[in-house]
CHARMM-style PDB file with segment names, atoms N, HN, CA, C and O in Angstrom:
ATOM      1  N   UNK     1       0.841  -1.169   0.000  1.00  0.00      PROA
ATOM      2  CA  UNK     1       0.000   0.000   0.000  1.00  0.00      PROA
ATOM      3  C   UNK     1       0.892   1.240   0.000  1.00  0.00      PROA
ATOM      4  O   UNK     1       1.714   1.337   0.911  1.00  0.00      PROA
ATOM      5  N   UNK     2       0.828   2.046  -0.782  1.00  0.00      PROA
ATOM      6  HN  UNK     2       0.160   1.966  -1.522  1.00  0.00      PROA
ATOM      7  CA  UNK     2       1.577   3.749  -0.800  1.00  0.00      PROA
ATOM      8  C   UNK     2       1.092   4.510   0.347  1.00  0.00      PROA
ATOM      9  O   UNK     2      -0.127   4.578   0.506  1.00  0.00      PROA
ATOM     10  N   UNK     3       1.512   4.822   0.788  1.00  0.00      PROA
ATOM     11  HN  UNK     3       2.502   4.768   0.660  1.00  0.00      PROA
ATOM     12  CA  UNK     3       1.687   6.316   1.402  1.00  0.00      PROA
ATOM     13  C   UNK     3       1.375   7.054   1.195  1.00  0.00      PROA
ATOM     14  O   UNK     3       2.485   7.313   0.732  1.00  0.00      PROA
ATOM     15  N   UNK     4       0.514   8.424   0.900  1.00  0.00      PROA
ATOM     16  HN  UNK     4      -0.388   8.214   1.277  1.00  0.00      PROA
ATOM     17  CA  UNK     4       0.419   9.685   0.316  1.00  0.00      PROA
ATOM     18  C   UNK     4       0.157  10.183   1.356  1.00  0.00      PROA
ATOM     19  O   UNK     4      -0.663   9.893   2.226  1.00  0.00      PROA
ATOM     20  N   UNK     5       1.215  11.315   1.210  1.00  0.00      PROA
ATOM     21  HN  UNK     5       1.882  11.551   0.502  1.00  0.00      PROA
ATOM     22  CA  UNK     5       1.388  12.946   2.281  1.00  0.00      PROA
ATOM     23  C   UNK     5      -0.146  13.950   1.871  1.00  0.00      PROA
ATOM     24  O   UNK     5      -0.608  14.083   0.738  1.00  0.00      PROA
ATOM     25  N   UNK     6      -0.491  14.327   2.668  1.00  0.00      PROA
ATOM     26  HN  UNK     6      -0.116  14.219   3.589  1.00  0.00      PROA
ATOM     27  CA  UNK     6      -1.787  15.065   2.454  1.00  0.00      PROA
ATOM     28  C   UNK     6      -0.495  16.387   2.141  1.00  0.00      PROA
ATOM     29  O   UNK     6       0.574  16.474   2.745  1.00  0.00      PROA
ATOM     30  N   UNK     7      -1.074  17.468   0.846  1.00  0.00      PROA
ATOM     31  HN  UNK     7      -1.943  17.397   0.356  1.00  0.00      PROA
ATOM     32  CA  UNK     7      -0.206  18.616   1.293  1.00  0.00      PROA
ATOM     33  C   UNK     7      -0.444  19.968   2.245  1.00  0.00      PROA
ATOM     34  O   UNK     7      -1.644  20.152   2.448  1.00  0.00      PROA
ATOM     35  N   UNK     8       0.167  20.659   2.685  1.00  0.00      PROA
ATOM     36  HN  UNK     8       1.142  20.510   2.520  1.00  0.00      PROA
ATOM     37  CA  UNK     8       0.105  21.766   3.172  1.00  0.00      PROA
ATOM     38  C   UNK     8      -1.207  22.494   3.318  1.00  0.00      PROA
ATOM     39  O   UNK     8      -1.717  22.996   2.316  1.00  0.00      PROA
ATOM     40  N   UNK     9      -1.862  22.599   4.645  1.00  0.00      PROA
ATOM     41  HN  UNK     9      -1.448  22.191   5.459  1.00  0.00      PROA
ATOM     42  CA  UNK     9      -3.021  23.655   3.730  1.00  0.00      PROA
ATOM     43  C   UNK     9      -2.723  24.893   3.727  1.00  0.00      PROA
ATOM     44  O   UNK     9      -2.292  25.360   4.781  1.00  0.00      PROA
ATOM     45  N   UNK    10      -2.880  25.843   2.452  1.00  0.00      PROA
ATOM     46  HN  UNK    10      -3.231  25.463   1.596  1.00  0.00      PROA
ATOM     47  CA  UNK    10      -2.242  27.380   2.470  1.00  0.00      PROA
ATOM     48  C   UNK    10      -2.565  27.780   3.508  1.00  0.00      PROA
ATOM     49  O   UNK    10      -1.575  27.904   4.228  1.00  0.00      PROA
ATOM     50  N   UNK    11      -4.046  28.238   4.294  1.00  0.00      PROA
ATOM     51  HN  UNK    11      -4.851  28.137   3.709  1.00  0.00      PROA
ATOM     52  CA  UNK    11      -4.575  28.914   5.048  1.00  0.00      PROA
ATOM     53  C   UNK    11      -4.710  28.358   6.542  1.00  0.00      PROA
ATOM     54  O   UNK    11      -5.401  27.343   6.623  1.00  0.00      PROA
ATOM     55  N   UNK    12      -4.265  28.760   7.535  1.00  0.00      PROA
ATOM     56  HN  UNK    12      -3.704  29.585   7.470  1.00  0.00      PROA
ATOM     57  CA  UNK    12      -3.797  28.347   8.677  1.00  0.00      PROA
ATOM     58  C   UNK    12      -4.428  29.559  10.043  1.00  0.00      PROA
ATOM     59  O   UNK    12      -4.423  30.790  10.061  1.00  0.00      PROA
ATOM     60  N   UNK    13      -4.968  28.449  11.160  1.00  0.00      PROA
ATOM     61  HN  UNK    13      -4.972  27.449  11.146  1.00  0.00      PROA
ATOM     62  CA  UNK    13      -5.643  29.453  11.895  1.00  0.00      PROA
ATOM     63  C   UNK    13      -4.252  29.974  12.784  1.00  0.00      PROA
ATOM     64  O   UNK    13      -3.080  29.685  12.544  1.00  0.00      PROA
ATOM     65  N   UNK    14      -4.807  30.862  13.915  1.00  0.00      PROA
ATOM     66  HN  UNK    14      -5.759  31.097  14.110  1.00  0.00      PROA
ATOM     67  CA  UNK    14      -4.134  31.785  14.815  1.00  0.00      PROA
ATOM     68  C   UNK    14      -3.226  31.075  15.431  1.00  0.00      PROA
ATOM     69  O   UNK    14      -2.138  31.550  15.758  1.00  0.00      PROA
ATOM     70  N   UNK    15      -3.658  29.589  15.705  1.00  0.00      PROA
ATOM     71  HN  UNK    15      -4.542  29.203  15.440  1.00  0.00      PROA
ATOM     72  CA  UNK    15      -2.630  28.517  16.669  1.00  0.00      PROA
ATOM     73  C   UNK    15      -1.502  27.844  15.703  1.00  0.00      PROA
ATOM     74  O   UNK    15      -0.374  27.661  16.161  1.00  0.00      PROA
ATOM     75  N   UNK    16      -1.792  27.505  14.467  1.00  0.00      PROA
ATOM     76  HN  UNK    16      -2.708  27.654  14.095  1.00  0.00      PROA
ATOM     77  CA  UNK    16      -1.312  27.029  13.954  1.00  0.00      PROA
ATOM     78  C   UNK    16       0.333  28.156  12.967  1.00  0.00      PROA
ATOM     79  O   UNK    16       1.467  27.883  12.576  1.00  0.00      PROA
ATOM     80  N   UNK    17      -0.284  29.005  12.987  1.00  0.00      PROA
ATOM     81  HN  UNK    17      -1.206  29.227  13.305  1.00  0.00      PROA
ATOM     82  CA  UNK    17       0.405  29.927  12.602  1.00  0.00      PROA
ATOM     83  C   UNK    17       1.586  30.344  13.195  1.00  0.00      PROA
ATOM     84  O   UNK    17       2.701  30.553  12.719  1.00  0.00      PROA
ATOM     85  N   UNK    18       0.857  30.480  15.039  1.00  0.00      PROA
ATOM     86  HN  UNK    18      -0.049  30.310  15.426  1.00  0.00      PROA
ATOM     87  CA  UNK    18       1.902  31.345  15.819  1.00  0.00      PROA
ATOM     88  C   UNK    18       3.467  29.412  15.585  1.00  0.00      PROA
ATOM     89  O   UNK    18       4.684  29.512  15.427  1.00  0.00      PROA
ATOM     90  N   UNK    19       2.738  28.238  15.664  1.00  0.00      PROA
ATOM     91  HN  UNK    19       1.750  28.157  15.792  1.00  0.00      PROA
ATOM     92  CA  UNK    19       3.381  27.003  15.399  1.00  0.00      PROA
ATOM     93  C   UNK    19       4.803  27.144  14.342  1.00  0.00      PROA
ATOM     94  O   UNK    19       5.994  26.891  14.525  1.00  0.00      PROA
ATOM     95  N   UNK    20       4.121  27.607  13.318  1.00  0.00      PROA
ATOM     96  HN  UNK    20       3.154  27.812  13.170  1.00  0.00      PROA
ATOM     97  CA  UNK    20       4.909  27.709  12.038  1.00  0.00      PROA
ATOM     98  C   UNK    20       5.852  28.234  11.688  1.00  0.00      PROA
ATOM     99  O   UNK    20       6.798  27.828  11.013  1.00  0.00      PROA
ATOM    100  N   UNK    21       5.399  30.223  12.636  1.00  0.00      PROA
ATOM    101  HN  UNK    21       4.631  30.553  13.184  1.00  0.00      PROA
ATOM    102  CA  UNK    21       6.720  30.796  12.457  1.00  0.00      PROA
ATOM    103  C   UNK    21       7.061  30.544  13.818  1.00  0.00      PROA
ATOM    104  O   UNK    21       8.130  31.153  13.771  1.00  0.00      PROA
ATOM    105  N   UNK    22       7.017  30.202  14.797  1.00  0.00      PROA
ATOM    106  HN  UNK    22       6.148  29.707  14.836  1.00  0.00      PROA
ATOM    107  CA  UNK    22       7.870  29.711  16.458  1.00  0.00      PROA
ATOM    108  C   UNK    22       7.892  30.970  17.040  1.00  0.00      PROA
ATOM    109  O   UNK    22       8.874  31.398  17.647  1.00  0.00      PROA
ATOM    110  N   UNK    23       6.611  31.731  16.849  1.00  0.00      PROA
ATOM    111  HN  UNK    23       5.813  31.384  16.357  1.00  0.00      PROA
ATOM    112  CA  UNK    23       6.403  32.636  18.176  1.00  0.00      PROA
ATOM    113  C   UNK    23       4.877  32.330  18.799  1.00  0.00      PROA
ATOM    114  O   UNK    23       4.109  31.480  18.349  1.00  0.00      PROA
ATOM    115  N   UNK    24       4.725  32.830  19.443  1.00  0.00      PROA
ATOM    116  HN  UNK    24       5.349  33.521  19.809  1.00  0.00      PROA
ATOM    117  CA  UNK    24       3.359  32.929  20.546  1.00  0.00      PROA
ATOM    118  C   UNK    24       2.095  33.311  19.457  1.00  0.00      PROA
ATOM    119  O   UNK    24       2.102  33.891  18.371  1.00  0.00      PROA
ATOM    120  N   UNK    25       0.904  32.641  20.362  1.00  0.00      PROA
ATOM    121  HN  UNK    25       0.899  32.170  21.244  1.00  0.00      PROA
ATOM    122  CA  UNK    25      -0.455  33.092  19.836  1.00  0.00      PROA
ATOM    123  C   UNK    25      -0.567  34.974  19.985  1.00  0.00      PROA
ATOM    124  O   UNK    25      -1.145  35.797  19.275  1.00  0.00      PROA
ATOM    125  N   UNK    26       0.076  35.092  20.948  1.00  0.00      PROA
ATOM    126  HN  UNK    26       0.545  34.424  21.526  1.00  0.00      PROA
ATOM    127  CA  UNK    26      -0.159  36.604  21.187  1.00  0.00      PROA
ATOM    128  C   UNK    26       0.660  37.597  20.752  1.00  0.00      PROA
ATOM    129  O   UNK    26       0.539  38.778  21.077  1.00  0.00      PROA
ATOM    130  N   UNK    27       1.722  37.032  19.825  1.00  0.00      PROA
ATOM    131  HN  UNK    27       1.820  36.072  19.561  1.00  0.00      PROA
ATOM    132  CA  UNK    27       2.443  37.863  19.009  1.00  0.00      PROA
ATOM    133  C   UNK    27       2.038  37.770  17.350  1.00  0.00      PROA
ATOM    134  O   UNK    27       2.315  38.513  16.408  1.00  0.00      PROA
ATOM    135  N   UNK    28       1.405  36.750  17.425  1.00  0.00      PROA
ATOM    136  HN  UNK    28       1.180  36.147  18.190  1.00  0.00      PROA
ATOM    137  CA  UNK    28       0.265  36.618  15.898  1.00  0.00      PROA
ATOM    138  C   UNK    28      -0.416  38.005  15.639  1.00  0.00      PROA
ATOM    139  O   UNK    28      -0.463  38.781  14.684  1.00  0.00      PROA
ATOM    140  N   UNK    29      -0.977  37.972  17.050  1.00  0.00      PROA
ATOM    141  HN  UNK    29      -0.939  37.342  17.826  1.00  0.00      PROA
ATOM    142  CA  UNK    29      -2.418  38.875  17.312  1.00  0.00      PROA
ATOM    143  C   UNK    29      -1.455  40.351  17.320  1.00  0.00      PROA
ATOM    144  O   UNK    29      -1.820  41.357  16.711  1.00  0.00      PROA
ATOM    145  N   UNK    30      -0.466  40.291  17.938  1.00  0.00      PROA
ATOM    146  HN  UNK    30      -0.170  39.474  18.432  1.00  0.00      PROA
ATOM    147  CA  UNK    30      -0.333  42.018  17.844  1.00  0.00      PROA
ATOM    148  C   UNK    30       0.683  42.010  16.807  1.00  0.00      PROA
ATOM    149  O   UNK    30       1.593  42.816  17.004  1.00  0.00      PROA
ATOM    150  N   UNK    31       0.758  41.361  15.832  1.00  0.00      PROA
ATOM    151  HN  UNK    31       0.019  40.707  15.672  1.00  0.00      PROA
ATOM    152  CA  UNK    31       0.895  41.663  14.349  1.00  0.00      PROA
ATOM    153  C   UNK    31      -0.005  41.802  13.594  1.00  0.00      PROA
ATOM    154  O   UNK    31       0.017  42.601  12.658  1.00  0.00      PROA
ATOM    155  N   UNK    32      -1.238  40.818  13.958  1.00  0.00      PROA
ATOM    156  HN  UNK    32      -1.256  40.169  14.718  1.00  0.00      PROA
ATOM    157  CA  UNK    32      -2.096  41.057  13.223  1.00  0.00      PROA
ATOM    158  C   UNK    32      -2.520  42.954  13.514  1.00  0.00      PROA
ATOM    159  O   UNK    32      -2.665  43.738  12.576  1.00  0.00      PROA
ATOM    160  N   UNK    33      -2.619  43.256  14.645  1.00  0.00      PROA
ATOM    161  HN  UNK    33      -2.501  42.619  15.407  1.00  0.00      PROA
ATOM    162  CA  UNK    33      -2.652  44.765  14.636  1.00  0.00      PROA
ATOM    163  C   UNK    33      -1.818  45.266  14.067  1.00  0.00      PROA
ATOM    164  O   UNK    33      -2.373  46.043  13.289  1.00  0.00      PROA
ATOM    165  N   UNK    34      -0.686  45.328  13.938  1.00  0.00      PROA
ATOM    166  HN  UNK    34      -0.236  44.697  14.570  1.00  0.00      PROA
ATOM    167  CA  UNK    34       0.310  46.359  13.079  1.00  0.00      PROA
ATOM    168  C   UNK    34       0.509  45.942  11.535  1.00  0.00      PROA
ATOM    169  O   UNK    34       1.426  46.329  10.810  1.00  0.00      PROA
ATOM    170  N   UNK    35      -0.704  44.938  11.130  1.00  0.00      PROA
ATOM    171  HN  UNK    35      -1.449  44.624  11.719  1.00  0.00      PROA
ATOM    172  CA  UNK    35      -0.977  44.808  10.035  1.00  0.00      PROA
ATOM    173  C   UNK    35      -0.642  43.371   8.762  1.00  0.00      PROA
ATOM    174  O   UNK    35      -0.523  43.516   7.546  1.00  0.00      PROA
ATOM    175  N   UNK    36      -0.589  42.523   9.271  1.00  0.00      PROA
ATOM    176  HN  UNK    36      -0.685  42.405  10.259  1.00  0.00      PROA
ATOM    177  CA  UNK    36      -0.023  41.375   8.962  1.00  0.00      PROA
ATOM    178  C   UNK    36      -1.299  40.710   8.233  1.00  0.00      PROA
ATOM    179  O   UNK    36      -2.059  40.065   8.956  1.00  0.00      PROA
ATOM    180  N   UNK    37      -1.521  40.789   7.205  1.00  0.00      PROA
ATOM    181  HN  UNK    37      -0.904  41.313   6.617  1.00  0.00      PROA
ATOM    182  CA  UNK    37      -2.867  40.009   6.637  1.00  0.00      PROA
ATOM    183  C   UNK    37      -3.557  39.180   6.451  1.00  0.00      PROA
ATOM    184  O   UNK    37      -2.958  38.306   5.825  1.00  0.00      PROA
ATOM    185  N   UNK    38      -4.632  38.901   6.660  1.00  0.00      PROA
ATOM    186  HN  UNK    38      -5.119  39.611   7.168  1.00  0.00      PROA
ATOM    187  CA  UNK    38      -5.698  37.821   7.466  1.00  0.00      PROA
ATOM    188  C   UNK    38      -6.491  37.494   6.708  1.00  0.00      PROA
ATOM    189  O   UNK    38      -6.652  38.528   6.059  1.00  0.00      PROA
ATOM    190  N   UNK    39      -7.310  36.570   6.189  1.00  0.00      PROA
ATOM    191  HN  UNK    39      -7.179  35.730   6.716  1.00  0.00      PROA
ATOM    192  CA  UNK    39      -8.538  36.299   6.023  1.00  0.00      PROA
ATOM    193  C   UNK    39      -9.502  35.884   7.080  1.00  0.00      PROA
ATOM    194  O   UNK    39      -9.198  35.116   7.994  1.00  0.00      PROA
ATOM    195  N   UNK    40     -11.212  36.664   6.849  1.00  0.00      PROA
ATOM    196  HN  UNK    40     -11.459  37.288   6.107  1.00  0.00      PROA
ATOM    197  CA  UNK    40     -11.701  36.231   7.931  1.00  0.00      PROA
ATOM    198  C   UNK    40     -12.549  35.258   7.023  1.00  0.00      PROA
ATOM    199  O   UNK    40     -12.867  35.425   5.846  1.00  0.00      PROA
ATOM    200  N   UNK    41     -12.874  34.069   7.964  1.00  0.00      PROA
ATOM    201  HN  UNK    41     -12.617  33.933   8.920  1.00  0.00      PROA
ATOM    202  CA  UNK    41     -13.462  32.502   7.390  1.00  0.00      PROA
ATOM    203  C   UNK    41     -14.257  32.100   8.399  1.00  0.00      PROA
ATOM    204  O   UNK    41     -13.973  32.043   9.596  1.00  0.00      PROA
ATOM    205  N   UNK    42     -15.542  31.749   7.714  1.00  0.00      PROA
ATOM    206  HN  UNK    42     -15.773  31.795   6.742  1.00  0.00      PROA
ATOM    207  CA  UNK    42     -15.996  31.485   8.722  1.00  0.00      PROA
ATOM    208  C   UNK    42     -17.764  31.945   9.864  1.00  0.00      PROA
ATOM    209  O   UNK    42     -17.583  32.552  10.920  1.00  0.00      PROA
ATOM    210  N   UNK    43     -18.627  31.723   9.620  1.00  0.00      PROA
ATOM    211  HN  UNK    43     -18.774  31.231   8.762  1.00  0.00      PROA
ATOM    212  CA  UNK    43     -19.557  32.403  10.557  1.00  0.00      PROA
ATOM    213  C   UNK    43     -18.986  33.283  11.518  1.00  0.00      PROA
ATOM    214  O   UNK    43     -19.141  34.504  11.497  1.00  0.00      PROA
ATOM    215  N   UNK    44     -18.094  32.433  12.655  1.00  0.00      PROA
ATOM    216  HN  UNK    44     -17.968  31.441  12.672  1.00  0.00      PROA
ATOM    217  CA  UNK    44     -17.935  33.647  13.428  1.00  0.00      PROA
ATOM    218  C   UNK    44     -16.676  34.627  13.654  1.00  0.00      PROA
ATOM    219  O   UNK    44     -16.284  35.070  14.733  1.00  0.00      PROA
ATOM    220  N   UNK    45     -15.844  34.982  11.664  1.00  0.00      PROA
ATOM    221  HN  UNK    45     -16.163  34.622  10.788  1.00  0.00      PROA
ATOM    222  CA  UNK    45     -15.168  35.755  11.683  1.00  0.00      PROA
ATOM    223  C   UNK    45     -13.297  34.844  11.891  1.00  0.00      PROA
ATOM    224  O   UNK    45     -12.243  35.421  11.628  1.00  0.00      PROA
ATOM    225  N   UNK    46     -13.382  33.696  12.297  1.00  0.00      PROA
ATOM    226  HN  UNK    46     -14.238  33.227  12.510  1.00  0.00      PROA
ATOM    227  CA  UNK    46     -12.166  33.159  12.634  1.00  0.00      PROA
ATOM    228  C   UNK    46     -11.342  33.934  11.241  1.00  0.00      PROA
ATOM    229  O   UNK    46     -11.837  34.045  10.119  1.00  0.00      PROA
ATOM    230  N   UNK    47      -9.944  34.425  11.673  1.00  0.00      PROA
ATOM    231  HN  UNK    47      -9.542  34.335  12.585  1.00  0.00      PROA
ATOM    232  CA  UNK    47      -8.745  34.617  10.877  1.00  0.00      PROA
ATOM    233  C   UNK    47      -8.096  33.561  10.827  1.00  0.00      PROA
ATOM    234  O   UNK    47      -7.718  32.771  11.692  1.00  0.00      PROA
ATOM    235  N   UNK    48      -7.973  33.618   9.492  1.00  0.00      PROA
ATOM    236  HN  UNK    48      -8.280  34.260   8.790  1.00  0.00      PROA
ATOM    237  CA  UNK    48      -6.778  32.433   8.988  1.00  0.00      PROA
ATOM    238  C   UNK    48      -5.724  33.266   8.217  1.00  0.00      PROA
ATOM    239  O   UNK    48      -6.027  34.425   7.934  1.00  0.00      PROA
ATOM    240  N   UNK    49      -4.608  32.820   7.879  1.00  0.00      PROA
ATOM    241  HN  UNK    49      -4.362  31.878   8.108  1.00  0.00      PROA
ATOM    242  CA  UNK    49      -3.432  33.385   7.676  1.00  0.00      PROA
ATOM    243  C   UNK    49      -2.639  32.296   6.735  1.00  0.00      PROA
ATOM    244  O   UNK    49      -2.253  31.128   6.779  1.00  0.00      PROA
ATOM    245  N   UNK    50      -2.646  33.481   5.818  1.00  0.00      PROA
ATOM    246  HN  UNK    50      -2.959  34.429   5.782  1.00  0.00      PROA
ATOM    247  CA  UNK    50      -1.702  32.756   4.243  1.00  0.00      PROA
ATOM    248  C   UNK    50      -0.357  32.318   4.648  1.00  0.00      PROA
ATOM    249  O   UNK    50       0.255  33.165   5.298  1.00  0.00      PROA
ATOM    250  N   UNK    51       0.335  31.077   4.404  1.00  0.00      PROA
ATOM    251  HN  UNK    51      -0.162  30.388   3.876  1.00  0.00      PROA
ATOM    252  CA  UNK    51       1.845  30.508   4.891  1.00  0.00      PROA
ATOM    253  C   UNK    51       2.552  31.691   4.167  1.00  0.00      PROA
ATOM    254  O   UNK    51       3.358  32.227   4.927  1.00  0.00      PROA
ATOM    255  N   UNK    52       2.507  32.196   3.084  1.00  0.00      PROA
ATOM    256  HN  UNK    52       1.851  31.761   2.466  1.00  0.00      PROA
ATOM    257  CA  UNK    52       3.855  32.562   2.593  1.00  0.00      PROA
ATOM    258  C   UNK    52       3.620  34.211   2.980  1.00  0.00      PROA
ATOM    259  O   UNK    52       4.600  34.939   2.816  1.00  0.00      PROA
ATOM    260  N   UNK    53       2.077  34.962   3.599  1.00  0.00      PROA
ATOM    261  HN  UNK    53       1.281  34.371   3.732  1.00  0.00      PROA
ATOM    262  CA  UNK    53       2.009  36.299   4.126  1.00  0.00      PROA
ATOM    263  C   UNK    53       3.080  36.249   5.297  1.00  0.00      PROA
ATOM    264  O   UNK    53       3.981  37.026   5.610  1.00  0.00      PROA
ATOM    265  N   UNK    54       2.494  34.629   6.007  1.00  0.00      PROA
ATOM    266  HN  UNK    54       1.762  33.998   5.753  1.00  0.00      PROA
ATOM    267  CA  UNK    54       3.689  34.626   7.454  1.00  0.00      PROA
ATOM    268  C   UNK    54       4.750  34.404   7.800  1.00  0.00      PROA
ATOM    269  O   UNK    54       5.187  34.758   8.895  1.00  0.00      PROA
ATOM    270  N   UNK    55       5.659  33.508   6.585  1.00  0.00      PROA
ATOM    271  HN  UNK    55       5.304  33.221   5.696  1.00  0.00      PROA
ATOM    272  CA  UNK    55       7.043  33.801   6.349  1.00  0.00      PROA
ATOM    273  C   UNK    55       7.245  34.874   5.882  1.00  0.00      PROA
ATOM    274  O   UNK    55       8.216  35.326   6.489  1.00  0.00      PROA
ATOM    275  N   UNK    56       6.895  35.599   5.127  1.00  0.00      PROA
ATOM    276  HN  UNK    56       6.106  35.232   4.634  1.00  0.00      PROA
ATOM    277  CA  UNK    56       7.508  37.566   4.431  1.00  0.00      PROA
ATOM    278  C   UNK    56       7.673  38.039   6.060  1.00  0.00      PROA
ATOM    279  O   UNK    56       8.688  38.312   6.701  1.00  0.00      PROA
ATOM    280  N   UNK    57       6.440  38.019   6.394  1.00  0.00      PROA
ATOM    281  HN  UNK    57       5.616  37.796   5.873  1.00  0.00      PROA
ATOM    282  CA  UNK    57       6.215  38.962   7.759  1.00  0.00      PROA
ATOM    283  C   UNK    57       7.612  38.945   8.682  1.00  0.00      PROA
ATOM    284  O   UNK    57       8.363  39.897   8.896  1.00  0.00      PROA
ATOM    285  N   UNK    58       7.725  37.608   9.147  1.00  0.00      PROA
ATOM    286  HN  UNK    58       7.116  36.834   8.973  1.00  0.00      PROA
ATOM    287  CA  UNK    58       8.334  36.691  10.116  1.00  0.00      PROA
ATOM    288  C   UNK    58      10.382  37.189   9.399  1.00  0.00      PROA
ATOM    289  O   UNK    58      11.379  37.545  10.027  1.00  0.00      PROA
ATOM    290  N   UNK    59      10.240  37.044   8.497  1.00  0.00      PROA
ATOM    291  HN  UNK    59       9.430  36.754   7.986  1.00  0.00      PROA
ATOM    292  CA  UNK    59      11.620  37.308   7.531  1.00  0.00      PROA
ATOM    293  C   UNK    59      11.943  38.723   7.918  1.00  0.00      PROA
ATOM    294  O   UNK    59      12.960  39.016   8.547  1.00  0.00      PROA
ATOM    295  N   UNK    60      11.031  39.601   7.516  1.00  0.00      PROA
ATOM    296  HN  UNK    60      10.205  39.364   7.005  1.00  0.00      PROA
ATOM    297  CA  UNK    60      11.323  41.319   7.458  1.00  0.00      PROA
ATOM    298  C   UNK    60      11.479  41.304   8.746  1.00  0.00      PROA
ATOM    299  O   UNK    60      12.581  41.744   9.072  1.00  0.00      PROA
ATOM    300  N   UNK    61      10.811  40.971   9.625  1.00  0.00      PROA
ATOM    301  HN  UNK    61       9.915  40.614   9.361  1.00  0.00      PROA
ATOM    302  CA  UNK    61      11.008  41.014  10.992  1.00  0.00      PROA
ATOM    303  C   UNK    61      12.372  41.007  11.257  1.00  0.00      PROA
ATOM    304  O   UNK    61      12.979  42.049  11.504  1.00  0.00      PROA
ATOM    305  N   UNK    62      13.076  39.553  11.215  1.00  0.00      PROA
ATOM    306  HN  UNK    62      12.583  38.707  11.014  1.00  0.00      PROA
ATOM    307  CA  UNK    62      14.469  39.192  11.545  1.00  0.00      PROA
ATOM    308  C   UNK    62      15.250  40.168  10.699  1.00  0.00      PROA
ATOM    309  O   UNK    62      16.376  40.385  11.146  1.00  0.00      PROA
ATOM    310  N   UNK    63      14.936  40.814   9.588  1.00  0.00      PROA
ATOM    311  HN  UNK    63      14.021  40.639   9.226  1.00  0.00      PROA
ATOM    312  CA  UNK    63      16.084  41.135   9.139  1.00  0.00      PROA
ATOM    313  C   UNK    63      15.806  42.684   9.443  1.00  0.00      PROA
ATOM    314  O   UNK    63      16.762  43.374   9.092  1.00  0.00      PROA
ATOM    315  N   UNK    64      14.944  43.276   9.899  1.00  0.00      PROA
ATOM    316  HN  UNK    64      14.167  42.715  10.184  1.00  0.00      PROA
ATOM    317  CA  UNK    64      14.671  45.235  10.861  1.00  0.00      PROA
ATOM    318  C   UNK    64      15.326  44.572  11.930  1.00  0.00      PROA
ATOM    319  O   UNK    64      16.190  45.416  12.166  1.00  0.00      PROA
ATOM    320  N   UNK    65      15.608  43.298  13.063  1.00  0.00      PROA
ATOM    321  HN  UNK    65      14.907  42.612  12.871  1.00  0.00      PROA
ATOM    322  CA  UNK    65      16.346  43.670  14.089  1.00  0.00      PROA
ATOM    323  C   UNK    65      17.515  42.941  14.329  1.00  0.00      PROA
ATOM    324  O   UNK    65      18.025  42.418  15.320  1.00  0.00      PROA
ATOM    325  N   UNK    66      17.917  43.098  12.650  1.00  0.00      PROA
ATOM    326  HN  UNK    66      17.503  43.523  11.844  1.00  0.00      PROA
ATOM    327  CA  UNK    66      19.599  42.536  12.967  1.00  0.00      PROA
ATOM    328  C   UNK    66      20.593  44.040  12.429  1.00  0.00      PROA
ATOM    329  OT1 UNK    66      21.822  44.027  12.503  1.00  0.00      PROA
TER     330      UNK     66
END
């Protein structure tokens, strides 16, 4: 029997996100305030967050405080 890898899903909630780039749920959120872009999904508004919005973000970051 094969194996098959399910792939990536682009869109990723608040927990999974802060997972991805290896900071906190609550540094998601106060990016998401200083502008980090979101989709809202969902009845009650849940944000999900594009993988490659949160590597750019996560990148520019490291490279303003080196």
């Amino acid at each position: 029997m094969a194996v098959t890898s399910q792939p990536e899903p682009l869109y990723i909630d608040v927990v999974a996100a802060a997972a991805y780039v290896g900071v906190s749920v609550c540094q998601i959120r106060k990016w998401t305030a200083d502008g980090l872009p979101f989709l809202s999904a969902g009845r009650g508004g849940k944000k999900v967050y594009d993988r490659a919005d949160l590597r750019r973000w996560a990148e520019r970051l490291k490279e303003s405080a080196a």
